[in-house]
C-alpha positions, 0 to 999 in steps of 0.5 A: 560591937554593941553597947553593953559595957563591960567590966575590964578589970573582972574581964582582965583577970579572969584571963589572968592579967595580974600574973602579966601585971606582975611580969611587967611590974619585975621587968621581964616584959616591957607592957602589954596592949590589950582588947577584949571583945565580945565572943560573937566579934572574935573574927573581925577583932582578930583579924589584921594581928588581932587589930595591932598591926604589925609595925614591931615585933610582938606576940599576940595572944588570943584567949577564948573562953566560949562559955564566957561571952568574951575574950581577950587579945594581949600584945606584948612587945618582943625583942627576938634579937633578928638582925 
């Protein structure tokens, strides 16, 4: 990746991480992980579930925007309720 910094907050919103923000802030999600990268890192960022490991159960998210320049990878922690 390079050096360029980037705005988080502008970047986590314009992939609609207020309405997760909420989803957490009412309990119906207990967090959320998140990456973001730049659209030329996608295949080696997202590789390995997009760079989270799978040591619980989760779903990941990958939000592209191509005319963006970057992306997002959300994790939110599941409890599917397997035995």
């Amino acid at each position: 990746m390079s050096d360029e910094k980037i705005n988080v907050y502008e970047v986590f919103k314009h992939y609609g991480g207020d309405e997760y923000k909420s989803l957490i802030n009412k309990g119906e999600i207990d967090g959320m992980d998140f990456l973001i990268g730049k659209i030329g890192d996608i295949n080696k960022l997202t590789a390995g579930m997009a760079g989270f490991g799978a040591e619980r159960s989760q779903r990941v998210i990958i939000d592209f925007d191509k005319d963006y320049g970057y992306f997002i990878a959300k994790r939110i922690f599941m409890d599917y309720g397997a035995l």
